[in-house]
N, C-alpha and C positions, 0 to 999 in steps of 0.2 A: 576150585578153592571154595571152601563152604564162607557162611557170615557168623559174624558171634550174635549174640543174643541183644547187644548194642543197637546193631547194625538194623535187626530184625522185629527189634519194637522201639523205635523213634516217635516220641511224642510228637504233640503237632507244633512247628515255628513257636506258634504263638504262647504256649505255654513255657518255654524256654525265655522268649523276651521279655514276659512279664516279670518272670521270676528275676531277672537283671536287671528291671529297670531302673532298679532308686540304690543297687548294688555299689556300698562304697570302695573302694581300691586302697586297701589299707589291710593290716596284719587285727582281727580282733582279738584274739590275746595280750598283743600291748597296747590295746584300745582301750581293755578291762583291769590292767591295773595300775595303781601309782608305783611311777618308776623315781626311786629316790636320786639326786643328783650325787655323782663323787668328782672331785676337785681335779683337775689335771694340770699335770707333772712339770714345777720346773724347776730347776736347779738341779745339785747331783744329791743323788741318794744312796744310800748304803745297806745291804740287804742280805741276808743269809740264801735265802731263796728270793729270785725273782721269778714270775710266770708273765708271759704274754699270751692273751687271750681272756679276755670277758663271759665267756658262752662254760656250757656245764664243764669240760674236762679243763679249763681253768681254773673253777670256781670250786669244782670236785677238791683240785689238788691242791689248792690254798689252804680250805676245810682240813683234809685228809693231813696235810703239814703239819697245821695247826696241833690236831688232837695226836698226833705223833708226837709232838715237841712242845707246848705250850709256849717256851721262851725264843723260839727261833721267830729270826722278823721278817717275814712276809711281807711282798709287795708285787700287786698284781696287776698291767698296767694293759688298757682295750681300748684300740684305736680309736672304736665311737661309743656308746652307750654298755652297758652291762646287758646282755640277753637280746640282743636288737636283731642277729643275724638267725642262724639255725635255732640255736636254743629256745629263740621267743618266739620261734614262727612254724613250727613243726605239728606232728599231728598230736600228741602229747601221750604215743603209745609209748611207756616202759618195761620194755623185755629185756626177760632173761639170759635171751642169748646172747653171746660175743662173738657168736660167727653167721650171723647173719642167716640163723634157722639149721636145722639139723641135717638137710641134705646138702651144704655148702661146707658144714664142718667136716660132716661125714666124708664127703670125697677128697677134701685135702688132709686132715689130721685124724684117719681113722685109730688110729690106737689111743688119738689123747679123749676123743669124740664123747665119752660118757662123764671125765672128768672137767674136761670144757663146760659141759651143763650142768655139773653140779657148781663150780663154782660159778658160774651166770647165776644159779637161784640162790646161792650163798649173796651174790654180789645185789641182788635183786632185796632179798631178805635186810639187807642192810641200809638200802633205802629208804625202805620201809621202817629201821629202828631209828637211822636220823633224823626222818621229820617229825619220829613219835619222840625221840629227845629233847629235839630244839622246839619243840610247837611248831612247825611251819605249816604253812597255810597252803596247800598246795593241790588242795581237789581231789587229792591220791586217792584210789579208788582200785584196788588189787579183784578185780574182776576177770579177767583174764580174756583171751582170744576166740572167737570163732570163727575160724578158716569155711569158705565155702567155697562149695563145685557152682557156677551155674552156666555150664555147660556140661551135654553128658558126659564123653569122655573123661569129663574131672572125675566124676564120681569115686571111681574105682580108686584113683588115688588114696583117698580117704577110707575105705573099706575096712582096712586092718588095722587103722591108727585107734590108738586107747583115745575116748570120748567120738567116736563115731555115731553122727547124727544123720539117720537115712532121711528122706523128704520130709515126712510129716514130722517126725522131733525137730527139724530145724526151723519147720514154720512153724512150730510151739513156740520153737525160742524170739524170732523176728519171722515176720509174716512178709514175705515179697516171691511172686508165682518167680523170679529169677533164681532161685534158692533150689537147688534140686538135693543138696547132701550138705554133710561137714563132719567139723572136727573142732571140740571146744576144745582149747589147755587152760586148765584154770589158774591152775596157779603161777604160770610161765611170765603173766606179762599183768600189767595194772596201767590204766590212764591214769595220769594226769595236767596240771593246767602249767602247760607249755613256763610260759611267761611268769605266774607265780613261784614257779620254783626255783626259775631263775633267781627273781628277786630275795626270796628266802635265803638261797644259796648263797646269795650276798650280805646279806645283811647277817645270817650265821658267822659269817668271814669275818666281818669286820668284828661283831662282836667278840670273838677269840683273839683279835687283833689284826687283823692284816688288812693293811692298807692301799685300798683300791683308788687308781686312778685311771678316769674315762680319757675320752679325747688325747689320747697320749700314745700314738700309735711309734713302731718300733722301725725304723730306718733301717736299722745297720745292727749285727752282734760284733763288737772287738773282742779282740783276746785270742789265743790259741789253747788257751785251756794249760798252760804252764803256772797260772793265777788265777784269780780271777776274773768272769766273762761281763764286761760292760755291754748294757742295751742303752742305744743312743735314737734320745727321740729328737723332736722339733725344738723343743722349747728345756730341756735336762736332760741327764742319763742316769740309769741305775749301774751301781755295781754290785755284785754278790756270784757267790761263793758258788750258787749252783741255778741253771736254768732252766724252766720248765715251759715247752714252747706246745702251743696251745693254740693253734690257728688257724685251725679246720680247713674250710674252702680255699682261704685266700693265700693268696703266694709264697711258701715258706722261705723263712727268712735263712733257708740251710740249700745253697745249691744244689746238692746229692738227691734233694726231696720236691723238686720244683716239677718235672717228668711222672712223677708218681700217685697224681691223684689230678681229676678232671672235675672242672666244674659241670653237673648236671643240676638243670632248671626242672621243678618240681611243683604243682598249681595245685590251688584249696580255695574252694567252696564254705562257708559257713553259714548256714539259715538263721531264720527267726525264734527263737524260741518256740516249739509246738505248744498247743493247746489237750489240755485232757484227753478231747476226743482225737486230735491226729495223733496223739501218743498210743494212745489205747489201739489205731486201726493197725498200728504196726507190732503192737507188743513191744519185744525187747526191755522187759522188766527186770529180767538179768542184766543190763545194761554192758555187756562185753563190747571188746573193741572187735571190730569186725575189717576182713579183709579177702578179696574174692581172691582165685585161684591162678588165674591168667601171667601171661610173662608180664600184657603189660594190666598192670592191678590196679583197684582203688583201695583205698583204704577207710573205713569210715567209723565216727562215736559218736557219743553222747557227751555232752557237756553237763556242767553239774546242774545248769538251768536248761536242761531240756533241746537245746540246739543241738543239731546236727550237723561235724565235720564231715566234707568229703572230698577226698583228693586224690591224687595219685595220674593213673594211666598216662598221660604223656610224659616225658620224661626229653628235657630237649637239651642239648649241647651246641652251643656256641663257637662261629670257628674262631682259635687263637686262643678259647681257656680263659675266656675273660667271667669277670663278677662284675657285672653293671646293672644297677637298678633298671633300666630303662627294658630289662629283658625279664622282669616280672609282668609288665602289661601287656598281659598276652591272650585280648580274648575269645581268639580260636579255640584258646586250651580250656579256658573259664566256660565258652559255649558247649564245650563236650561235654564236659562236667556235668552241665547241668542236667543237658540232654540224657546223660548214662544217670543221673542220681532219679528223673522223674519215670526212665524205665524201668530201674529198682523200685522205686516207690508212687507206681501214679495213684495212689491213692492222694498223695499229698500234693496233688497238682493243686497252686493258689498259692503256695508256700513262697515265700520270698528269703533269697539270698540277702544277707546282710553287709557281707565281708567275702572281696575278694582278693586272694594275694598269692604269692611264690615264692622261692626261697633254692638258696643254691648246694644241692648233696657236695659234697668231699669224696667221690664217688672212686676205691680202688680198685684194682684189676681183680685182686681175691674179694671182694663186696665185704669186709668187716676193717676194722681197724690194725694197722699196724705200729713198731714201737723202734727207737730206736735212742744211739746215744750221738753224741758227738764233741768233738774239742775234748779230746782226753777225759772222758765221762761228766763234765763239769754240764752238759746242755743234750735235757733229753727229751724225745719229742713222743708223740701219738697223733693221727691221723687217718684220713681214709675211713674213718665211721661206714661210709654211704648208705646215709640214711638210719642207724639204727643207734644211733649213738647219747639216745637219752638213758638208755640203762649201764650202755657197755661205759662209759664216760667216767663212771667211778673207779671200775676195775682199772682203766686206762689212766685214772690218777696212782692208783698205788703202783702199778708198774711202772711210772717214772719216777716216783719217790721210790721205790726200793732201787731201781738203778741209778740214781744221784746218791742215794747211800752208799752206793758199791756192795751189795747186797745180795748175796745169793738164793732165792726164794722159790716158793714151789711157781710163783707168779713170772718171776722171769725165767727159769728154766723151760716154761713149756716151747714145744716144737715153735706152734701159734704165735708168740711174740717171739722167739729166735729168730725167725723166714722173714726176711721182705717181700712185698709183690711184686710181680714183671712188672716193668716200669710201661707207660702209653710212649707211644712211638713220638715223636716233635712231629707238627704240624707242615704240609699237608694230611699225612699219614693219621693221625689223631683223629681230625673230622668227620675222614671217609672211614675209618676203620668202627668207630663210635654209631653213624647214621647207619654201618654195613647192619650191627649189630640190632639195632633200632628194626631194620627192616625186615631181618630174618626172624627177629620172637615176634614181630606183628604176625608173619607167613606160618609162624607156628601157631599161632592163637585163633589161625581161622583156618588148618589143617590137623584140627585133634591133638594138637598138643606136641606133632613130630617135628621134632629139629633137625634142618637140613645140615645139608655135609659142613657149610660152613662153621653154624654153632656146635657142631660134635668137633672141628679140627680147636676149635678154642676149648671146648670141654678138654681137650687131649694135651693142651697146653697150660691147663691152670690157668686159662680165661675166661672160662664158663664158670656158669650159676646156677644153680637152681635151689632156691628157699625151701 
């Protein structure tokens, strides 16, 4: 079994502890902005549309309501703060796709596979016209992706993809000896500031009308959908006419959906702002969002002051499915990080980390989002992002507003949102089947990329992935 390229140029201890040593444990995206307060919930309320959930595909669909109806009354109620979970904590790459990269679409929805991408850049393209509408202040920066090999067997991968960048163009574009090939998309994907958009996206909401309240987390749904569905919090309830359940990671408040998505723990790095010259030794003037090749990957950008995101490669699951804070402080996973960002970049050795934090995927069996209704069409949900859910998040509002409409659309007809995914098996089964998984892309990522029998018998099941 060979080493990856990690393994094989390991900085020394001591430049890894320096760079952590005054390292705060915090999210800096919502470090960096003011987060406005909204009042929570009590008494009853009365509502056309209710949504639960604070994070983008709540906030999408409040928006999305709104400029659908201007008179319908909106109300959108988040257990704790607006943006505080995935939304505010993420790497702030927004892509195109909705199936979580071309070879995952490809192998489960090949006929719909070319129309799936257009409407991701359609859906992508309209991100980009909202923040130019409302003013939002959001960092958006449509730079787009470049995928890299740095291991050789990557290479070949990329050979034939449109924007193929053999070694020396890609150390044009970012300079790191770990760089052996790639693949820009330009116009597929755009960073931007996690947390800002959040805020935007709220305060868009409210401005059209719709009335958000924090701290107001959702207990119970009544109703069977013969009327209207009551959301029963702590302290009030809302009732309305149509529900739009918005809750990513955390426990769906719809039994049928509790089995169907796992919490995956996900760790990030953030530096100091570079200086002229460490900018300059790396290049990256093109400022793209960058993300290497590997089962398990990093991900890494640019901020709009010059700091560099980097995160990704472990990927940890909890036995039981739980969302606990206490499973962000993790810094085995923070040490690797750093260790893998100063073998990409020892030129920047001295560099000090600023921010360090984690954050819990919505991670489904298909790796993209899926859609559903429930209580006789009156309560309809999306879920299972994993991971990719800052662009897909919009598309994922209009498809529950067209199915609360009762709407037949090019958007819910496709194959894609018609399918659910294999559900994860209940616990023991979960743990071991999740860590099997974990085990066998490491043994692929230090065996040339071949997947053993076990990840082919999931590939053969609509379990497998590959981006």
């Amino acid at each position: 079994m060979g080493t990856t390229v990690f393994e094989r140029r390991r900085p020394a201890q001591s430049v890894i502890d320096q760079s952590l040593s005054d390292t705060a444990f915090g999210v800096f995206w919502l470090d960096d902005v003011a987060r406005p307060k909204h009042p929570s919930l009590t008494g009853s309320v009365r509502a056309d549309l209710a949504i639960v959930g604070g994070g983008y595909a709540g906030l999408w669909t409040a928006v999305r309501a709104k400029e659908r109806d201007p008179e319908r009354r909106v109300v959108l109620l988040e257990a704790s703060r607006i943006a505080w979970a995935a939304s505010g904590r993420n790497g702030g790459f927004c892509e195109a796709s909705l199936t979580h990269g071309h070879e995952n679409g490809l192998t489960r929805w090949p006929e719909e596979i070319d129309r799936l991408e257009e409407l991701g850049l359609e859906n992508l393209d309209g991100i980009e016209q909202t923040i130019e509408r409302y003013g939002m202040q959001a960092d958006f920066e449509r730079t787009g992706q470049l995928a890299v090999a740095v291991e050789p067997h990557q290479v070949e991968w990329y050979r034939d993809e449109e924007g193929f960048l053999d070694r020396e163009a890609v150390q044009a574009e970012v300079h790191s000896d770990t760089f052996l090939a790639g693949a820009w998309e330009k116009d597929a994907c755009a960073l931007v500031h996690p947390a800002k958009l959040g805020m935007e996206l709220a305060r868009v909401a409210v401005e059209l009308g719709v009335e958000i309240y924090e701290h107001s987390l959702v207990r119970r749904v009544e109703g069977d959908g013969s009327s209207a569905i009551t959301l029963v919090t702590e302290h009030g309830k809302v009732t309305a006419d149509a529900v739009a359940l918005a809750t990513n990671v955390f426990p769906s408040l719809l039994k049928r959906n509790r089995l169907m998505t796992v919490p995956v723990y996900d760790y990030v790095l953030m530096t100091e702002p570079l200086s002229d010259e460490q900018l300059a030794s790396i290049g990256w003037s093109n400022r793209q969002g960058l993300a290497d090749s590997a089962n398990q990957f990093h991900y890494y950008r640019l901020t709009a002051d010059n700091r560099i995101l980097f995160g990704g490669y472990d990927a940890v699951y909890h036995y039981g499915g739980k969302v606990r804070p206490e499973y962000e402080d993790r810094m085995e996973s923070h040490r690797k990080l750093a260790s893998h960002f100063f073998t990409t970049f020892p030129q920047l050795e001295g560099l000090h980390f600023t921010h360090r934090w984690a954050g819990a995927i919505d991670s489904s069996s298909r790796f993209c989002a899926f859609f559903g209704t429930a209580r006789k069409g009156r309560v309809a949900y999306a879920t299972g992002f994993t991971g990719l859910g800052v662009g897909a998040a919009r598309f994922a509002a209009d498809v529950m507003l067209d199915k609360l409409a009762g709407e037949r659309t090019e958007r819910t007809e496709l194959q894609m949102v018609r399918e659910k995914p294999i559900p994860f098996p209940p616990e023991p089964a979960a743990s071991i089947g999740v860590n099997l998984v974990r085990a066998a892309m490491n043994q692929a990522d230090h065996n040339e990329g071949k997947r053993n029998l076990f990840l082919k018998t999931l590939d053969a099941v609509g379990m497998g992935f590959d981006s």
